[in-house]
N, CA, C and O atoms as a GROMACS GRO file, in nm:
protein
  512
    1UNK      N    1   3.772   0.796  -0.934
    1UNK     CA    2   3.723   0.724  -0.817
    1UNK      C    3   3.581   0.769  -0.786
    1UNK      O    4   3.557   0.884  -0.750
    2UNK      N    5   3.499   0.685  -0.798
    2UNK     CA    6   3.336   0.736  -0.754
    2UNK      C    7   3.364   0.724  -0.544
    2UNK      O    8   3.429   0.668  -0.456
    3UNK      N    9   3.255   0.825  -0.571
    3UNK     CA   10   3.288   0.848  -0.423
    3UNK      C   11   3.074   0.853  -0.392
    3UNK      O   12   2.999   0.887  -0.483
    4UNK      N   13   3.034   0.820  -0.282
    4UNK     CA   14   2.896   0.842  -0.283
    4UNK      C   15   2.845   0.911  -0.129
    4UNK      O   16   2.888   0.874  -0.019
    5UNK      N   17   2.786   0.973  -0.143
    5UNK     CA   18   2.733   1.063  -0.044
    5UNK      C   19   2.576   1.043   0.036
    5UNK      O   20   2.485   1.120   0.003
    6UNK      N   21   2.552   0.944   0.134
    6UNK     CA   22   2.411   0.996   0.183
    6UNK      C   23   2.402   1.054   0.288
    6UNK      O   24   2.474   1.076   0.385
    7UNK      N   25   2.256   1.089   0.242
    7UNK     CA   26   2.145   1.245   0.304
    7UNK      C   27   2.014   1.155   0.359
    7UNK      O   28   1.982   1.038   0.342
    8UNK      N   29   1.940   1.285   0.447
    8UNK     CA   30   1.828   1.235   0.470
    8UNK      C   31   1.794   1.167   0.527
    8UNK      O   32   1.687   1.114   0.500
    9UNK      N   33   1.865   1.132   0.634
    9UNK     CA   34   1.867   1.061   0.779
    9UNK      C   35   1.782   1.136   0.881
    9UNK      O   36   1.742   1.251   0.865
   10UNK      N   37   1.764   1.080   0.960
   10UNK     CA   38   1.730   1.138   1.109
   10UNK      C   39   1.627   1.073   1.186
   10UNK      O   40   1.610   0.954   1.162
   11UNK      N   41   1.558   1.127   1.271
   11UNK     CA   42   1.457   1.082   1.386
   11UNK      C   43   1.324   1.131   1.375
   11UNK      O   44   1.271   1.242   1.381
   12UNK      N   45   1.279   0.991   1.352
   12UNK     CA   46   1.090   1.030   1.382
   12UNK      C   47   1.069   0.930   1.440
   12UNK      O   48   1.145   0.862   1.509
   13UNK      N   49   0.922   0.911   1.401
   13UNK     CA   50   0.818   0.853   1.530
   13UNK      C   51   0.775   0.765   1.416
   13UNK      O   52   0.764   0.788   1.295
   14UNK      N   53   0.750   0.644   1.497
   14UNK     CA   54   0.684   0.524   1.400
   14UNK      C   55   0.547   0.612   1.333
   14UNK      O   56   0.472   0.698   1.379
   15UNK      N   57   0.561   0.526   1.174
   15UNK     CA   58   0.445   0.561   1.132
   15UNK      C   59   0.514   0.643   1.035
   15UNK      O   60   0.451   0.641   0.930
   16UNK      N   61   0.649   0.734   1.026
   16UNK     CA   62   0.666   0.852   0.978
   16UNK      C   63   0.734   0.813   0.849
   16UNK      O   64   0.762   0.693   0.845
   17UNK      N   65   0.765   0.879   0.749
   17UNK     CA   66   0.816   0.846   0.648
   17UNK      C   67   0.999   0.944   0.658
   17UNK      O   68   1.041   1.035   0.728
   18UNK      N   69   1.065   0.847   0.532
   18UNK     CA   70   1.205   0.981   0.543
   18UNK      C   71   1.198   0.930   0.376
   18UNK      O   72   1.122   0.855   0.315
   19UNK      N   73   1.297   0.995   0.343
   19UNK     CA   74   1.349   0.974   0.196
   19UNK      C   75   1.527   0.983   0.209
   19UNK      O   76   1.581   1.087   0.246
   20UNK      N   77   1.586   0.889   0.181
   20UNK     CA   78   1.705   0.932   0.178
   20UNK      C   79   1.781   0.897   0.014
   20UNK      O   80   1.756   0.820  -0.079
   21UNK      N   81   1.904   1.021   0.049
   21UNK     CA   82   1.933   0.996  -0.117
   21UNK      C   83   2.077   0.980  -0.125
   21UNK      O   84   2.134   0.992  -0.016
   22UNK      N   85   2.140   0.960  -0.211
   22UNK     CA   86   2.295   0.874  -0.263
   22UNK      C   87   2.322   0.984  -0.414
   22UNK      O   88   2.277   0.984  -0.529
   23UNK      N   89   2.415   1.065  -0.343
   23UNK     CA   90   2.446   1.111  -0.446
   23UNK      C   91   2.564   1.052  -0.504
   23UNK      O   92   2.636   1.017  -0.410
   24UNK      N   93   2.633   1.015  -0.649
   24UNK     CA   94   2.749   1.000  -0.661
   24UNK      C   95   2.831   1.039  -0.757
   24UNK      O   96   2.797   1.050  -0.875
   25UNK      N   97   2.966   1.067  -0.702
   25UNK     CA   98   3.080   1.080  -0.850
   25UNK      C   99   3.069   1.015  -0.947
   25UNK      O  100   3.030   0.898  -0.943
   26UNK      N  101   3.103   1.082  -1.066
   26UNK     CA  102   3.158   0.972  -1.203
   26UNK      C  103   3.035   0.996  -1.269
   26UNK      O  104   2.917   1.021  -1.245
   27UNK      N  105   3.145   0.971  -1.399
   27UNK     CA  106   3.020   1.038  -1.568
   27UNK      C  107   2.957   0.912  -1.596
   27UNK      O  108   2.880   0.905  -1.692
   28UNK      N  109   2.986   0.783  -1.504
   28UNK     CA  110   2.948   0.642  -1.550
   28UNK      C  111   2.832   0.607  -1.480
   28UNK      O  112   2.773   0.502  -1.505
   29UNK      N  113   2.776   0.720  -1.358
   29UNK     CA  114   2.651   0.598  -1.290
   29UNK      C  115   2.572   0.579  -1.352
   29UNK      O  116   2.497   0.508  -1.285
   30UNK      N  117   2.513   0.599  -1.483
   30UNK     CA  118   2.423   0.512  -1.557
   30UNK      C  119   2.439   0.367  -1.550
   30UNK      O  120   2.347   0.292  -1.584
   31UNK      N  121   2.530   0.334  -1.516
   31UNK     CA  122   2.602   0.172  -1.583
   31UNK      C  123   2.621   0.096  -1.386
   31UNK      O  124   2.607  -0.022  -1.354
   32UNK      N  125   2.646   0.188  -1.313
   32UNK     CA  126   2.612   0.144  -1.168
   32UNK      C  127   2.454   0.072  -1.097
   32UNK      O  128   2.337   0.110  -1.092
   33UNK      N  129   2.513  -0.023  -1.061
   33UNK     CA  130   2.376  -0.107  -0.992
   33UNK      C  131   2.415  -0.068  -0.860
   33UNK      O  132   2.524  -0.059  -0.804
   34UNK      N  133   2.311  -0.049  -0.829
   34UNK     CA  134   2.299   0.049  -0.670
   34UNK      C  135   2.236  -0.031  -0.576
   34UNK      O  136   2.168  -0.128  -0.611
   35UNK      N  137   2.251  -0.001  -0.467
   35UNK     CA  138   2.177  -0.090  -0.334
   35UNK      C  139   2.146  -0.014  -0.255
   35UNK      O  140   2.157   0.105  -0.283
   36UNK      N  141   2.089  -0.061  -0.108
   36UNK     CA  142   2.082   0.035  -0.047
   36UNK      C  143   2.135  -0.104   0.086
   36UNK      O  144   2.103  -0.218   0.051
   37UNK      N  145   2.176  -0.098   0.162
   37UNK     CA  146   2.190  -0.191   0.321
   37UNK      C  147   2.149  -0.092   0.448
   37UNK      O  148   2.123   0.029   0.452
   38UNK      N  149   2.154  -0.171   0.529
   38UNK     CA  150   2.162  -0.095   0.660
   38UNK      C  151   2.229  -0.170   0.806
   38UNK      O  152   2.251  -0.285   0.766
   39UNK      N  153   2.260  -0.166   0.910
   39UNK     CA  154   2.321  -0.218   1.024
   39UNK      C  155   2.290  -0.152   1.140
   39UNK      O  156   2.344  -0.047   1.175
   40UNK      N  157   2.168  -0.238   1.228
   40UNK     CA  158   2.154  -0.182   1.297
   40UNK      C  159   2.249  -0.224   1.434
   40UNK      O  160   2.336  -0.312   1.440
   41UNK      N  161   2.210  -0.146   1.524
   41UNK     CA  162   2.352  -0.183   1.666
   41UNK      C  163   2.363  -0.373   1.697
   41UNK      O  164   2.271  -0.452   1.674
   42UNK      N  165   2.441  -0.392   1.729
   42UNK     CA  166   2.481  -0.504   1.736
   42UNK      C  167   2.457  -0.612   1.642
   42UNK      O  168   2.470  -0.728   1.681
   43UNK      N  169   2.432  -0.591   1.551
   43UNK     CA  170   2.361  -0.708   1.448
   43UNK      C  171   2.437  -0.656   1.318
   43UNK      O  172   2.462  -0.536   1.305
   44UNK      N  173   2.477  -0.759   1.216
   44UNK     CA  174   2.522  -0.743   1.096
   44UNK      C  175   2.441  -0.630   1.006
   44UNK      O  176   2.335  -0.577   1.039
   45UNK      N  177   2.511  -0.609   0.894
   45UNK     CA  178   2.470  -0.523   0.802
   45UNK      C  179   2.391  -0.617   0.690
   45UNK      O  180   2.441  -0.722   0.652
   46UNK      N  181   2.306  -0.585   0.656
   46UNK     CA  182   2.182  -0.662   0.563
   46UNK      C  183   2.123  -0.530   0.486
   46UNK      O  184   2.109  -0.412   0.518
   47UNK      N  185   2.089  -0.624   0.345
   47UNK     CA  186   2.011  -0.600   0.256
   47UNK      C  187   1.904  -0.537   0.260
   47UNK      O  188   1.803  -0.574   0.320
   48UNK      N  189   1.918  -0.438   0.198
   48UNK     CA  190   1.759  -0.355   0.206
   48UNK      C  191   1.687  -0.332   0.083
   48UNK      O  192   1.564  -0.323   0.079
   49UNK      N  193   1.738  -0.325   0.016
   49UNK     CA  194   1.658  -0.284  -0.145
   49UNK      C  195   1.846  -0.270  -0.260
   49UNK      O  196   1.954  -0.220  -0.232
   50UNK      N  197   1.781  -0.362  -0.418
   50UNK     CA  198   1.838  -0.318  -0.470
   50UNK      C  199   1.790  -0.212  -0.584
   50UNK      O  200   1.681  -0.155  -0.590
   51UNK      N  201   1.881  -0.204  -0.657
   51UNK     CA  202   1.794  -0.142  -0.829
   51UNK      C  203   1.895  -0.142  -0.955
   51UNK      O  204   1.983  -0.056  -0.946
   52UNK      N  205   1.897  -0.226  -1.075
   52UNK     CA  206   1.966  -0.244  -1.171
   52UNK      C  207   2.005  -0.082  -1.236
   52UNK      O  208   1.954   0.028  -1.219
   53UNK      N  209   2.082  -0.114  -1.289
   53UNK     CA  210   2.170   0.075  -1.385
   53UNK      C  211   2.089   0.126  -1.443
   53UNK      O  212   2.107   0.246  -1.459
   54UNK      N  213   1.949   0.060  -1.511
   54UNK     CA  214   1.871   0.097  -1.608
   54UNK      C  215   1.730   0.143  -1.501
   54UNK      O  216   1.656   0.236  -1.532
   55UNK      N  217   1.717   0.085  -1.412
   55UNK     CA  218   1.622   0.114  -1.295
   55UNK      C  219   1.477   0.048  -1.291
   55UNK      O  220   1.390   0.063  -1.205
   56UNK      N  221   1.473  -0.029  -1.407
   56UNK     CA  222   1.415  -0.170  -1.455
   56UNK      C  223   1.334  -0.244  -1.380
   56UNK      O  224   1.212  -0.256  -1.374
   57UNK      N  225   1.499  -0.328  -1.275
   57UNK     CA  226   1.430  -0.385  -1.195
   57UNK      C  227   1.499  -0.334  -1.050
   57UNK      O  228   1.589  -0.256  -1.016
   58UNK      N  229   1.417  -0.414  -0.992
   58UNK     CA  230   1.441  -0.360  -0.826
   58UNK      C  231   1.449  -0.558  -0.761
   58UNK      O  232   1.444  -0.670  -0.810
   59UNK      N  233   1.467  -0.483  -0.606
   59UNK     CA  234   1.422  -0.642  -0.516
   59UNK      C  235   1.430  -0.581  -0.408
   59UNK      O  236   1.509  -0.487  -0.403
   60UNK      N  237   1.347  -0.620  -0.280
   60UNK     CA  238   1.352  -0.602  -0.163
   60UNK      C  239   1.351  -0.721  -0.103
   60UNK      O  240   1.319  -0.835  -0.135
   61UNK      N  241   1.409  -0.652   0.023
   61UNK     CA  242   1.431  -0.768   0.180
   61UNK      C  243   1.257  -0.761   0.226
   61UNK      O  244   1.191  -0.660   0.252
   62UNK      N  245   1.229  -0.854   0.225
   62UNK     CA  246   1.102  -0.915   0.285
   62UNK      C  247   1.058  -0.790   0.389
   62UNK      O  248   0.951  -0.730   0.392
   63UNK      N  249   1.145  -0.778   0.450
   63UNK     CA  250   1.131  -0.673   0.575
   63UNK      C  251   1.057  -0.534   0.547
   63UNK      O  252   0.986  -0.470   0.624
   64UNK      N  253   1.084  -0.514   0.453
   64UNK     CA  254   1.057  -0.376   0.364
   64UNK      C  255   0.933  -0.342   0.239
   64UNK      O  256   0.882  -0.239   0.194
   65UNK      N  257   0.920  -0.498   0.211
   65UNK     CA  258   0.856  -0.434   0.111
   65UNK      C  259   0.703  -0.404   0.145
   65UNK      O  260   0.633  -0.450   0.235
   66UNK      N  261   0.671  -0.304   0.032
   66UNK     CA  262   0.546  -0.227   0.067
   66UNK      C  263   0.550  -0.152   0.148
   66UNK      O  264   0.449  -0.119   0.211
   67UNK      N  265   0.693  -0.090   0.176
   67UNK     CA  266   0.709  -0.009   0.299
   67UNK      C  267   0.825   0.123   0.204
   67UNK      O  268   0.824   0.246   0.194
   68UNK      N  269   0.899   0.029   0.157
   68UNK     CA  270   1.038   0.151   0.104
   68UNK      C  271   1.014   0.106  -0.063
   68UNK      O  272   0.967   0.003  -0.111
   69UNK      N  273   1.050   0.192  -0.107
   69UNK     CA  274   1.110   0.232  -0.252
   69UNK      C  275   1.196   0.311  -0.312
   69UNK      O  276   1.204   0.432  -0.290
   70UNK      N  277   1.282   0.234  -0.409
   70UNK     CA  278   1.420   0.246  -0.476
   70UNK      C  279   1.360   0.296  -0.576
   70UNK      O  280   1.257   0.262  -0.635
   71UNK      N  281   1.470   0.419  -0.598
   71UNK     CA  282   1.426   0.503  -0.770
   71UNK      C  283   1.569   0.540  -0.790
   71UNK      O  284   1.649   0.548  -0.697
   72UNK      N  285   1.605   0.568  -0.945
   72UNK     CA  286   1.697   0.596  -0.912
   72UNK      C  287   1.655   0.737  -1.045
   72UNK      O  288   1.548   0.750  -1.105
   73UNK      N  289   1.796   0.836  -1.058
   73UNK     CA  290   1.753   0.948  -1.125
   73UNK      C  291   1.883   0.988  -1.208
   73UNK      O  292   1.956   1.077  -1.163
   74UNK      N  293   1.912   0.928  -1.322
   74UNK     CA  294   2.078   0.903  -1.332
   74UNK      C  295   2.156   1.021  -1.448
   74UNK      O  296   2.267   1.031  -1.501
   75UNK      N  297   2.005   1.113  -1.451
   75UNK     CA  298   2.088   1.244  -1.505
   75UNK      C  299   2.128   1.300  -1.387
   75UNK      O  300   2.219   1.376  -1.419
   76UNK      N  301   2.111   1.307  -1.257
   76UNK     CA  302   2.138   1.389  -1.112
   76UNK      C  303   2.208   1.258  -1.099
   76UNK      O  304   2.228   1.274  -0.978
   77UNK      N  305   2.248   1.174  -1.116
   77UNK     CA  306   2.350   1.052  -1.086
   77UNK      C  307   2.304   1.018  -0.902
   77UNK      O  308   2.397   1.005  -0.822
   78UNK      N  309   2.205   1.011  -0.869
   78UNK     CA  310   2.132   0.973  -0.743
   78UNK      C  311   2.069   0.903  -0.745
   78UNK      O  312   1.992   0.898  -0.840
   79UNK      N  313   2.062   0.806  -0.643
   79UNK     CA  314   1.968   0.699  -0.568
   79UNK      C  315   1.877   0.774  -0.474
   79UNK      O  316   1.917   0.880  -0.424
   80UNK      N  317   1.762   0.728  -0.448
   80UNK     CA  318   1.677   0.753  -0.376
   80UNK      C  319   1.597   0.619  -0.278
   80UNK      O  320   1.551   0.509  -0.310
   81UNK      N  321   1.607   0.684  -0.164
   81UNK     CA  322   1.520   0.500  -0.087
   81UNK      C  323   1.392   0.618  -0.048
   81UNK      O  324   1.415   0.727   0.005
   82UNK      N  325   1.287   0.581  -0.077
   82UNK     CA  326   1.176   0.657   0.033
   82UNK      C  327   1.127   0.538   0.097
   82UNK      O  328   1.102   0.430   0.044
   83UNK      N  329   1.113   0.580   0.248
   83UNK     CA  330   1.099   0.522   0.342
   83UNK      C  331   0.937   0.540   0.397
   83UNK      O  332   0.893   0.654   0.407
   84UNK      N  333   0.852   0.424   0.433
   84UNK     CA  334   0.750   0.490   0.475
   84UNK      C  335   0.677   0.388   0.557
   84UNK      O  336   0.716   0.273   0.571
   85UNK      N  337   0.548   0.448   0.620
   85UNK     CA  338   0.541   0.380   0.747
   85UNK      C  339   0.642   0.320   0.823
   85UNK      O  340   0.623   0.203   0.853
   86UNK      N  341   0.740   0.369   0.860
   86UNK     CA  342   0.869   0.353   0.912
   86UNK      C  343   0.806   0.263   1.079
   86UNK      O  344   0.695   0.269   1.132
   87UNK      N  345   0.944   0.180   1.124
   87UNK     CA  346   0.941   0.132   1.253
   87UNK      C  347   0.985   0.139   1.298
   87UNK      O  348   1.074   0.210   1.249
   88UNK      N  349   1.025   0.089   1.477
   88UNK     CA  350   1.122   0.098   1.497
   88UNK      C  351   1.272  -0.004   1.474
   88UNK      O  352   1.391   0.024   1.458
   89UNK      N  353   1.214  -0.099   1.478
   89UNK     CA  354   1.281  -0.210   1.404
   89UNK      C  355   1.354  -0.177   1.273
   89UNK      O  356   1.445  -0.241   1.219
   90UNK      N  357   1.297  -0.069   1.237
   90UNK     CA  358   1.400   0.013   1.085
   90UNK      C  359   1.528   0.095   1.095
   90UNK      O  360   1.607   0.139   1.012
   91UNK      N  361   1.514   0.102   1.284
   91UNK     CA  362   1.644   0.189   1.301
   91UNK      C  363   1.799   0.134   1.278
   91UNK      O  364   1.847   0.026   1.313
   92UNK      N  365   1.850   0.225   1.219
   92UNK     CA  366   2.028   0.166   1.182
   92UNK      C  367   2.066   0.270   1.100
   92UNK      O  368   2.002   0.367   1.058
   93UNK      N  369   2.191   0.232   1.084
   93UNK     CA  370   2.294   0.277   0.995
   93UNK      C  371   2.264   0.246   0.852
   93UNK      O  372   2.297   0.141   0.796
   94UNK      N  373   2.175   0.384   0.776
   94UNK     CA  374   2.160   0.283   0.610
   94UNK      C  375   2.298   0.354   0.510
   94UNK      O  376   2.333   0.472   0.521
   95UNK      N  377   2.350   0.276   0.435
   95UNK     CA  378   2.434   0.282   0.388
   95UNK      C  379   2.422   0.246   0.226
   95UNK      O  380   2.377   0.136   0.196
   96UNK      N  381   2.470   0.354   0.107
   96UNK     CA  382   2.410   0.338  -0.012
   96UNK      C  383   2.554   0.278  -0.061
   96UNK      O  384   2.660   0.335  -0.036
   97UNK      N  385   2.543   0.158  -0.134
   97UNK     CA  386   2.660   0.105  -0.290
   97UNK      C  387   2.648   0.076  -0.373
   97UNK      O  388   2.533   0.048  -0.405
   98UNK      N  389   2.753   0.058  -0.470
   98UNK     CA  390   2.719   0.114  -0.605
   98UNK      C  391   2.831  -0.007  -0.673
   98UNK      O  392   2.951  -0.010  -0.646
   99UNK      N  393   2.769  -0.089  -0.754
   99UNK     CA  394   2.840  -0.193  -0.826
   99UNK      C  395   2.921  -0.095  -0.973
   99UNK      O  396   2.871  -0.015  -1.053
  100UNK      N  397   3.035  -0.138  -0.960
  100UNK     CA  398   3.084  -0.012  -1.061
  100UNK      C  399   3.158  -0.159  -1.156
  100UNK      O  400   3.243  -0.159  -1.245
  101UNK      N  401   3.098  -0.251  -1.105
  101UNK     CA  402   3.155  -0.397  -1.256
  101UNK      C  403   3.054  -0.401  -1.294
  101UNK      O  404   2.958  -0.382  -1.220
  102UNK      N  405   3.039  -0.436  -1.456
  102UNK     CA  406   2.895  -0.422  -1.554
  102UNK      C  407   2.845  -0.535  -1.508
  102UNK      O  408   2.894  -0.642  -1.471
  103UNK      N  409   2.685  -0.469  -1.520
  103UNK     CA  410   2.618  -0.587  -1.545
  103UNK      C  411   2.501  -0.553  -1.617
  103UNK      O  412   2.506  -0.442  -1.670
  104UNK      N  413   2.374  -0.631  -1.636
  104UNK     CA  414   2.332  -0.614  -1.758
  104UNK      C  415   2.216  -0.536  -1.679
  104UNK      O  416   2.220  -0.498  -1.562
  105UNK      N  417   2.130  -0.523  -1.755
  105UNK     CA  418   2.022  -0.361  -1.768
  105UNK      C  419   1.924  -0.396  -1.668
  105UNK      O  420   1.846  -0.320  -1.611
  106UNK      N  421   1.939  -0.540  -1.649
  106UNK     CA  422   1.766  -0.628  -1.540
  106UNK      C  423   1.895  -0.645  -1.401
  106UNK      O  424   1.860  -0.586  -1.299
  107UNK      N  425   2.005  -0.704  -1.392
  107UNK     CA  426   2.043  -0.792  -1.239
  107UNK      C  427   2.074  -0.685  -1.125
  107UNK      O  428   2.151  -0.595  -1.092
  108UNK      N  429   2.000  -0.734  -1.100
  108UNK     CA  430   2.008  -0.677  -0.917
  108UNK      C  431   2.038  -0.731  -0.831
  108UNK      O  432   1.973  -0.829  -0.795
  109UNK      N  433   2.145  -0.691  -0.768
  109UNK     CA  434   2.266  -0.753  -0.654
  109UNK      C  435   2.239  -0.706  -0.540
  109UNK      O  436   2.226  -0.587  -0.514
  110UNK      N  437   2.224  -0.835  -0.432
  110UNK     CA  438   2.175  -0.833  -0.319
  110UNK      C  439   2.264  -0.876  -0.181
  110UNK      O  440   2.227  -0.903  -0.067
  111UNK      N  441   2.374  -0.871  -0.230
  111UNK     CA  442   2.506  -0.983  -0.108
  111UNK      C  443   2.604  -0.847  -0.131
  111UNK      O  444   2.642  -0.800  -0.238
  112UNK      N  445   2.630  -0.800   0.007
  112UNK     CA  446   2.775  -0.709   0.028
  112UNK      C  447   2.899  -0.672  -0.084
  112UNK      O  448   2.947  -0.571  -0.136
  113UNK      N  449   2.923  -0.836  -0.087
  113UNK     CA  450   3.067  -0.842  -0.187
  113UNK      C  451   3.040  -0.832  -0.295
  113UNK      O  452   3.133  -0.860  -0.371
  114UNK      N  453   2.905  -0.789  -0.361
  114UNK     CA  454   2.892  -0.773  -0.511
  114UNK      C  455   2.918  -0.625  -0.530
  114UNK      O  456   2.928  -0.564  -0.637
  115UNK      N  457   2.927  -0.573  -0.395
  115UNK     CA  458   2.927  -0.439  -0.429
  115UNK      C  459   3.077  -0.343  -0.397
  115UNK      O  460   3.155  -0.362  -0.304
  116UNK      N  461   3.086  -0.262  -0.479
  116UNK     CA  462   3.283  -0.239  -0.429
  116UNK      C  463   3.255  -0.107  -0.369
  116UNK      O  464   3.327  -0.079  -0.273
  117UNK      N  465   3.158  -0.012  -0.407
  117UNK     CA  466   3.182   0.085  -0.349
  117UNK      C  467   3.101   0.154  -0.235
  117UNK      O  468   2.985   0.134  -0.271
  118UNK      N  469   3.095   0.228  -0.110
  118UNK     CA  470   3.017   0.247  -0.014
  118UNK      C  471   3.004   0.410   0.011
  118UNK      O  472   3.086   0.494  -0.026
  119UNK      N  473   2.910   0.428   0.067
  119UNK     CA  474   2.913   0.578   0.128
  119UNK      C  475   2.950   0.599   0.292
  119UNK      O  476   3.060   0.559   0.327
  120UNK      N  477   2.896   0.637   0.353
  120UNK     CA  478   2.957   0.688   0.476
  120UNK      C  479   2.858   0.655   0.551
  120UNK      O  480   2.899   0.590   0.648
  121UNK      N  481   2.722   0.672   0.551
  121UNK     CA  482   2.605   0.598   0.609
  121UNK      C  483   2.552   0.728   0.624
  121UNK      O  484   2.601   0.834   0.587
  122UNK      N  485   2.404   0.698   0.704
  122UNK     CA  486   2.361   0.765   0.741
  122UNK      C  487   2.222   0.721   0.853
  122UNK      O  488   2.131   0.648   0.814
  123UNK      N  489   2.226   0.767   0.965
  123UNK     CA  490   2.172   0.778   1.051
  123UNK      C  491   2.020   0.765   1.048
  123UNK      O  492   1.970   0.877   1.036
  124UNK      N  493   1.914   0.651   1.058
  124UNK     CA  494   1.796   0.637   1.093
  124UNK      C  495   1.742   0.615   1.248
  124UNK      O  496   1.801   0.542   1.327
  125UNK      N  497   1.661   0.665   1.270
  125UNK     CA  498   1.591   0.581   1.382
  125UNK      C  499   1.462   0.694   1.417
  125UNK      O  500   1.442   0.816   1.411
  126UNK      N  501   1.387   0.566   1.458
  126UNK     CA  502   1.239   0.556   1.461
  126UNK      C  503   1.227   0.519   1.610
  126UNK      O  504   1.294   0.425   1.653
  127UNK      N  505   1.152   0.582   1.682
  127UNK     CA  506   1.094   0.577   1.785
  127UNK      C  507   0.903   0.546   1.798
  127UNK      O  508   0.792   0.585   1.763
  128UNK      N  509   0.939   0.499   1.836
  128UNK     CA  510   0.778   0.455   1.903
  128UNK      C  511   0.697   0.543   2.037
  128UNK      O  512   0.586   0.506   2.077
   0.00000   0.00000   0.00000
């Protein structure tokens, strides 16, 4: 059972950067397409960045880009989002998953239900 772990949450001030990371179980995350979402209070959970198994390709939510970047590091079997010029509008619950059905070395999955497995979240917010 892959199980995934994020880090690297917390509170700054617009402008500030964070890095958060996704560690996970299993001798297979090479072959995992990873995401990253987030949910902030009262509003659905949405798309934030993906990144294919091979780390190839990526895609971002409009919202983000030129702002965050997806790496991934798959001998440490970790995802990484670095976050930067952060807002407050960035605050939420970000939450890392991990597509554990194959897919090929380029597709990057951007919709909830493509993804089966979740972590626990972790805590952003940005103050102004």
């Amino acid at each position: 059972q892959v199980q995934l772990v994020e880090s690297g949450g917390g509170s700054v001030q617009a402008g500030d950067s964070l890095r958060l990371s996704c560690a996970a179980s299993g001798r297979t995350f090479i072959r995992y397409a990873m995401g990253w979402f987030r949910q902030a209070p009262g509003k659905d959970r949405e798309f934030v960045v993906g990144i294919s198994w091979s780390g190839g390709s990526t895609s971002y939510a409009d919202s983000v880009k030129g702002r965050f970047t997806i790496s991934r590091d798959n001998a440490k079997n970790t995802v990484f989002l670095q976050m930067n010029t952060l807002k407050p509008e960035d605050t939420a619950v970000y939450y890392c998953a991990a597509r554990l059905l194959g897919s090929s070395a380029k597709q990057v999955f951007t919709r909830e239900y493509e993804y089966g497995t979740w972590g626990q979240g972790t805590q952003v917010t940005v103050s102004s």
